[in-house]
C-alpha positions in Angstrom: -75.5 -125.4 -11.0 -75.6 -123.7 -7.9 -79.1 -122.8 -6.1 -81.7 -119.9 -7.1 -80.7 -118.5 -3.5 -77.0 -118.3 -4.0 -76.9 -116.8 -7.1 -79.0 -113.9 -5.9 -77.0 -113.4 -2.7 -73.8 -113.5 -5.5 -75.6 -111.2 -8.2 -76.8 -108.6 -5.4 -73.3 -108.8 -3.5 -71.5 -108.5 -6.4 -73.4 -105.3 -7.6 -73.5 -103.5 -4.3 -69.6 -104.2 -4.6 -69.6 -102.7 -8.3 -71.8 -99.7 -7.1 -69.7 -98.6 -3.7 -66.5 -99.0 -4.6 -66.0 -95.9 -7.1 -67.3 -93.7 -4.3 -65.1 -94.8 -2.3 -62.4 -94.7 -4.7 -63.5 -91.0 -5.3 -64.1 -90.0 -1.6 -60.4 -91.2 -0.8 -58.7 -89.1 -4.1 -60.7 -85.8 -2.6 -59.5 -86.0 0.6 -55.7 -86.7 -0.2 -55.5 -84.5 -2.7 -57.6 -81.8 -1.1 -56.9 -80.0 2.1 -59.3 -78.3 4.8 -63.2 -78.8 4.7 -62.6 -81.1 1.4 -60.5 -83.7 3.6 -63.9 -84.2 6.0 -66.2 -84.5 2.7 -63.9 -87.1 1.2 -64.3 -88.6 4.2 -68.0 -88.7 4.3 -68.3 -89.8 0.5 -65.7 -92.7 1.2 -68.1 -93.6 4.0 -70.9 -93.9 2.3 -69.1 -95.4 -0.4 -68.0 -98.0 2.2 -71.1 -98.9 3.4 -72.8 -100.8 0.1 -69.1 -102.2 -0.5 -69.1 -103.6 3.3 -73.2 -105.4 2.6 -71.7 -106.9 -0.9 -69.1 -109.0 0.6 -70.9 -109.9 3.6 -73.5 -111.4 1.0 -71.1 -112.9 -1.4 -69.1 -114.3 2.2 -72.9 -115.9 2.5 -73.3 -117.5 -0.4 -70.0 -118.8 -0.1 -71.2 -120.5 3.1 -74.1 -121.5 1.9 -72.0 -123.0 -0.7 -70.0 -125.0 1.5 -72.7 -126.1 3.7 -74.5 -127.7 0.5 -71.5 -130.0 0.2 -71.0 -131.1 3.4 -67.9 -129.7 4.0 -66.5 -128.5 7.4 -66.1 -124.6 8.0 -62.9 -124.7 10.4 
């Protein structure tokens, strides 16, 4: 069973993951399908989609080094 800190960096990384990516998946259907000033909002909504997607896997990439580092194992 894995520790009470890695299974929180997993269960919040996996959530902001869950929670950016259909903004991001909407943002980048508005601004292909759209042209003019809808392209630059896509844009922006896939950007701010991006962000909570890009914090998810940095803390799932975490626990999976934490992970790692609880059995010993080299990194490189």
């Amino acid at each position: 069973m894995a520790p009470r800190n890695e299974r929180k960096l997993m269960g919040s990384g996996g959530r902001l993951v869950a929670a950016g990516t259909p903004l991001v998946i909407v943002g980048l259907v508005v601004a292909i399908v759209l042209d003019g000033t809808a392209v630059g909002i896509g844009a922006a909504i896939a950007l701010l989609g991006a962000i909570p997607v890009v914090v998810g896997v940095t803390l799932i990439v975490s626990a999976g080094v934490e992970r790692r580092a609880r059995k010993d194992q080299p990194f490189a």
